[in-house]
C-alpha positions in Angstrom: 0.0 0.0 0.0 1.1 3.5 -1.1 2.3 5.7 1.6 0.2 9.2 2.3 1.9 11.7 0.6 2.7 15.0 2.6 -0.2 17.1 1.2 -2.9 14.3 2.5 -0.9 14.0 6.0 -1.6 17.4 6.3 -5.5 18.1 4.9 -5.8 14.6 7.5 -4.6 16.4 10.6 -5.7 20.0 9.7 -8.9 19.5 11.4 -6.7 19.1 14.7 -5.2 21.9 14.6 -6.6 24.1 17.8 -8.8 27.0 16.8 -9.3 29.9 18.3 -12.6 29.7 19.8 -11.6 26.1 21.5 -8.6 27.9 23.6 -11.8 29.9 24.7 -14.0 27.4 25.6 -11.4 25.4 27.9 -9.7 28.8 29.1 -13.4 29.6 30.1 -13.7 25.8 31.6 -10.7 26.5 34.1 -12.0 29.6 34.8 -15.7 29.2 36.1 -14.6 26.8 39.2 -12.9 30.4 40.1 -15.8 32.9 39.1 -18.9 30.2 40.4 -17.3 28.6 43.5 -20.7 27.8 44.8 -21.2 25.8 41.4 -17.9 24.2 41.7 -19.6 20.8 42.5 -21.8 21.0 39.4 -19.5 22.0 36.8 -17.0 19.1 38.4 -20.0 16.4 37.7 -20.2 18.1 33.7 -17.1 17.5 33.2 -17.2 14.0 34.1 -19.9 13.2 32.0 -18.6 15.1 29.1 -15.7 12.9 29.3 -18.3 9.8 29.4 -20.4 11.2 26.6 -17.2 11.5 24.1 -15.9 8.1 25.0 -19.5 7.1 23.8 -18.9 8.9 20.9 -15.6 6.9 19.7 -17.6 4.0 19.5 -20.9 5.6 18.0 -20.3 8.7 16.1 -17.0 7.4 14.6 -17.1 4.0 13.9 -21.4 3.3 14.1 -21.2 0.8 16.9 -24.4 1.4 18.9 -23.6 0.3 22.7 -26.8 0.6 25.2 -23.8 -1.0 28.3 -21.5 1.7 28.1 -21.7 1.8 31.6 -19.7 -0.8 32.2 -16.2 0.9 31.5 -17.5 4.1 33.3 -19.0 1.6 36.6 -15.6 -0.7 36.5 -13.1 2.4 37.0 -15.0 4.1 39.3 -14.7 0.9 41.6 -11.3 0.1 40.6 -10.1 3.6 41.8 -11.8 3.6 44.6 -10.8 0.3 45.6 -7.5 0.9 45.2 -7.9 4.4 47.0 -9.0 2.9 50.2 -6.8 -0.8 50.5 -4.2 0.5 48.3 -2.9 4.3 48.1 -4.6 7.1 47.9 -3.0 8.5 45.2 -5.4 10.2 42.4 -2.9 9.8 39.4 -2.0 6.4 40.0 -5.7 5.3 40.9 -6.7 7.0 37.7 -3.9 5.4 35.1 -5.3 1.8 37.2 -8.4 2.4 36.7 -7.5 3.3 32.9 -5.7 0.5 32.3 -8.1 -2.4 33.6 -11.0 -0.6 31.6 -8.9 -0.8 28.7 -8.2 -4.7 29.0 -12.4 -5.5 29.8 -12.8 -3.4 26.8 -10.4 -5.4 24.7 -12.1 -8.5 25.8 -15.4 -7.3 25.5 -14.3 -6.3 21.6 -15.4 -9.3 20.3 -18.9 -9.0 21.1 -19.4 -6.1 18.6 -17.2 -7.8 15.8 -20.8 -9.8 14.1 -24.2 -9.0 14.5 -26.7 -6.0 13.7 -27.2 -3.0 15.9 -30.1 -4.7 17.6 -27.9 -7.6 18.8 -24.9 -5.3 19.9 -27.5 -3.0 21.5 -28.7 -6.4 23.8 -25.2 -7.9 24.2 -23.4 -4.4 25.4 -26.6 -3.9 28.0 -25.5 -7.6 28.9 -22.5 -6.7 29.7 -23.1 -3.7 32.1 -25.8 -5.7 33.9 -23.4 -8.9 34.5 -20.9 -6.4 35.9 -23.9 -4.9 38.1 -25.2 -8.0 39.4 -21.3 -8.9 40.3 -21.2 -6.0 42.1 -24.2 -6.8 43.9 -23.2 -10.2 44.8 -19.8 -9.6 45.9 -20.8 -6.5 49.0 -18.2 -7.4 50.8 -15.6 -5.9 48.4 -18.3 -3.4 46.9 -20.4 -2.7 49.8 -23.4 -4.1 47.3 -26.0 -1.7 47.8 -25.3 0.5 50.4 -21.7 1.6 47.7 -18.4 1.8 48.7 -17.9 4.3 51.6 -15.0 5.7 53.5 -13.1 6.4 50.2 -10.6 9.2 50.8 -8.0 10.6 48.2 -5.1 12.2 49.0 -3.9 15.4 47.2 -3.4 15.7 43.2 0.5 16.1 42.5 0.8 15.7 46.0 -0.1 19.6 46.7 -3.4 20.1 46.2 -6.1 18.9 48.2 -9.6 18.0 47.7 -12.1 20.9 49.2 -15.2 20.9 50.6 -16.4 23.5 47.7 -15.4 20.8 45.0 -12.9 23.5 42.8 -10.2 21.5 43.1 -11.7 18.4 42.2 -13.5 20.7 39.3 -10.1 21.8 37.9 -8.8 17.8 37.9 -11.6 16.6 36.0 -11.2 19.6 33.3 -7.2 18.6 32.9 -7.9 15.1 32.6 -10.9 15.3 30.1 -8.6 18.3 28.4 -5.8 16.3 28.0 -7.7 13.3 26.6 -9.8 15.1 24.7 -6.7 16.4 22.8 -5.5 12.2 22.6 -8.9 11.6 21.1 -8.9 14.7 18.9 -5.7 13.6 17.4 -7.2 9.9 16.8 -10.2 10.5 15.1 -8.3 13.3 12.9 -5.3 10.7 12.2 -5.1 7.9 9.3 -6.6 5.7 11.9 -9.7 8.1 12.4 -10.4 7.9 8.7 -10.2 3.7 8.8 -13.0 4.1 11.4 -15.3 6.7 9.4 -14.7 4.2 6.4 -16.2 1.3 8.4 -18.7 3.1 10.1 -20.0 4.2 6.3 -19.7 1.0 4.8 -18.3 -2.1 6.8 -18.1 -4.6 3.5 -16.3 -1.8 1.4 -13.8 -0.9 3.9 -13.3 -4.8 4.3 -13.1 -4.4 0.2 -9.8 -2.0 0.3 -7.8 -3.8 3.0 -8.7 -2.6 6.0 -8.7 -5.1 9.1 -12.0 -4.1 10.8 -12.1 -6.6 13.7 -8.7 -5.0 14.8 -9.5 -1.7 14.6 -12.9 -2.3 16.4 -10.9 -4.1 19.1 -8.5 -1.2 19.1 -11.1 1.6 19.5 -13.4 -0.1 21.9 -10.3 -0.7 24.1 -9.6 3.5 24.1 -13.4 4.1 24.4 -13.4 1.7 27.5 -10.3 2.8 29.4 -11.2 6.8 28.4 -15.5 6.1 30.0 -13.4 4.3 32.8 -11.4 7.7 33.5 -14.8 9.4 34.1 -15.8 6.9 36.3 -12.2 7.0 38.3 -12.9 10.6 38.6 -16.4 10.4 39.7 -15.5 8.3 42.8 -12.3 9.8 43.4 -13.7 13.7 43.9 -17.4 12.5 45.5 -15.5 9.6 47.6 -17.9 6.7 47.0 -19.0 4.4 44.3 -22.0 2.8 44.3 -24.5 0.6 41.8 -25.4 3.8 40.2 -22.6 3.9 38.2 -23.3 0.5 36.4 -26.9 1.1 35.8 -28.7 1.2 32.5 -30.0 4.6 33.6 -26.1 6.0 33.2 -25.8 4.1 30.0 -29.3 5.5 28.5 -28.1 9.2 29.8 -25.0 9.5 28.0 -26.8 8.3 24.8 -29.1 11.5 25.6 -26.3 13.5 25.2 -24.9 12.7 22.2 -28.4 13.0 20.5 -28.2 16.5 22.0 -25.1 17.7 21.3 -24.7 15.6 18.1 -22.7 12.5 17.3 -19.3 12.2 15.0 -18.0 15.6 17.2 -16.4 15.3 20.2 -17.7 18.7 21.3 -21.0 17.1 20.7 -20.5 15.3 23.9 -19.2 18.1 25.7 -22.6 20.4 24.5 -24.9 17.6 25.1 -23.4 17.2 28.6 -23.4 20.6 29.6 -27.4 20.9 28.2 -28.4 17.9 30.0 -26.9 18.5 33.0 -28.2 21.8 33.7 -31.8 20.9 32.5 -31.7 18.3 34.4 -30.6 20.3 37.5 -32.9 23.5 36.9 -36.0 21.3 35.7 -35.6 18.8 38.8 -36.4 22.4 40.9 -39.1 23.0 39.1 -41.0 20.0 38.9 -38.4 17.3 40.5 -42.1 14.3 39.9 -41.8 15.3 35.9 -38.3 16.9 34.7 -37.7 13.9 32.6 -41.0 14.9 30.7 -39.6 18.0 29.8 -36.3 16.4 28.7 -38.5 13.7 26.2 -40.0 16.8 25.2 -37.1 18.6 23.9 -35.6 15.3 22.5 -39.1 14.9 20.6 -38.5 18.4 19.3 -34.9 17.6 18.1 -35.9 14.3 16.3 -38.6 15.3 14.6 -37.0 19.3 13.7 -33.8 18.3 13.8 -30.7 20.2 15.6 -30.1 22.5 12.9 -33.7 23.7 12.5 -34.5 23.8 15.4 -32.2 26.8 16.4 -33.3 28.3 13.3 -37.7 28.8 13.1 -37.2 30.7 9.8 -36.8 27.2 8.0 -39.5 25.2 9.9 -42.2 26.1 6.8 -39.4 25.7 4.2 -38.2 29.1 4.3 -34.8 29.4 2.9 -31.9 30.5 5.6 
């Protein structure tokens, strides 16, 4: 196979080339723990799930691999850091590469559950997977606490320096470095050579099979980075609220972070981040409001987008067929 000439290495990685109004964003990201200290907790929790939602969409916007047991990855390293936080060290780094690492290896296994089938059947054998990892940690309370969750988890301080506060902005401002800096690993990815493979078989499996390319291995190897990135989030989750509990393997976590994506849009990583930041705080004003029927109001707006669609919606001019 022909090498990529120079000019196609660089249209490839041009999309991953920073812009302007992204140094904003995450400039603005580190910021707000400072400004909204009293929100510190809340925007710590976005950025968790923003995390989540883009690990999500390696393995759905990228390379079309519907997963309803996402949860799995994110419910596996938040025990596995916490675990190791309380009967090993209490060391947020190394819990979080741990917790990274052992995601990374269930998600290698569980690759070869998504290398056959139709959506349908990887839909039912990825929510398979994330309840047999719930009902283990149900069985086994001694280790897990079952379902009262893991309690008395304390962390030490990040780098050694900096300790967790009561207000949550340091725990805020180590979620946003570690969802920045692997944001920028996955950025790079999707924009590579290898990002291209997976929009080839996400657009046609049998035709990217056609021109050489091994799809089995490169759904093995993006399922692995999907799973030990969703398992980051989850190390973070129980590392900054200091417990772990079934929650985080429930089809409810799975079902929310597909709610994002369909918010923010899917096939852009800044698609999870949007969808998380909508959800969460619709979720967090509408539970005030009516806490009985906020999920009403969240169907609603998802009924909107789906039958609308994202673009429209934001733009009532075109609704009758108006031109923009």
């Amino acid at each position: 196979m022909a090498m990529a000439t120079p000019s196609l290495q660089s249209t490839l990685l041009q999309p991953s080339k920073p812009k302007i109004w992204e140094l904003l964003i995450w400039v603005a990201a580190f910021v707000l723990p400072w400004l909204l200290p009293q929100k510190a907790l809340m925007i710590n929790e976005i950025a968790i799930v923003a995390l989540f939602a883009m690990s999500l969409d390696l393995v759905l916007g990228y390379t079309g691999i519907v997963s309803l047991g996402h949860a799995a990855f994110f419910g596996f390293g938040a025990y596995s850091a916490a675990l190791f936080a309380k009967w090993v060290l209490p060391d947020p780094l190394l819990g979080l590469a741990l917790a990274m690492v052992l995601c990374a290896v269930l998600g290698a296994i569980a690759s070869v559950t998504i290398w056959r089938g139709t959506d349908l059947t990887r839909l039912m054998v990825t929510l398979g997977t994330a309840l047999i990892l719930l009902e283990l940690a149900n069985k086994f309370d001694g280790l897990t606490g079952g379902t009262d969750g893991l309690q008395g988890v304390l962390m030490g301080p990040v780098l050694g320096r900096f300790d967790f506060d009561l207000m949550g902005q340091v725990a805020a401002w180590y979620s946003i470095s570690v969802a920045l800096v692997l944001f920028l690993f996955m950025r790079r990815l999707v924009n590579s050579p290898f990002g291209a493979t997976l929009k080839a078989i996400r657009d046609n499996r049998l035709r990217a099979m056609a021109i050489g390319i091994s799809v089995n291995s490169r759904l093995t190897l993006v399922y692995t980075v999907a799973a030990a990135v969703a398992g980051a989030a989850g190390a973070l989750l129980s590392q900054t609220t200091g417990f772990a509990s079934l929650d985080v393997l429930a089809f409810d976590r799975s079902a929310d972070v597909m709610l994002m994506l369909v918010i923010g849009g899917v096939g852009w990583l800044y698609g999870g981040i949007l969808g998380a930041i909508v959800f969460k705080l619709l979720q967090d004003s509408l539970s005030a409001i009516t806490p009985q029927y906020w999920m009403f109001w969240i169907g609603l707006i998802l009924v909107l987008l789906t039958l609308v669609g994202r673009e429209r919606l934001f733009k009532p001019w075109t609704w009758f067929g108006a031109r923009s």
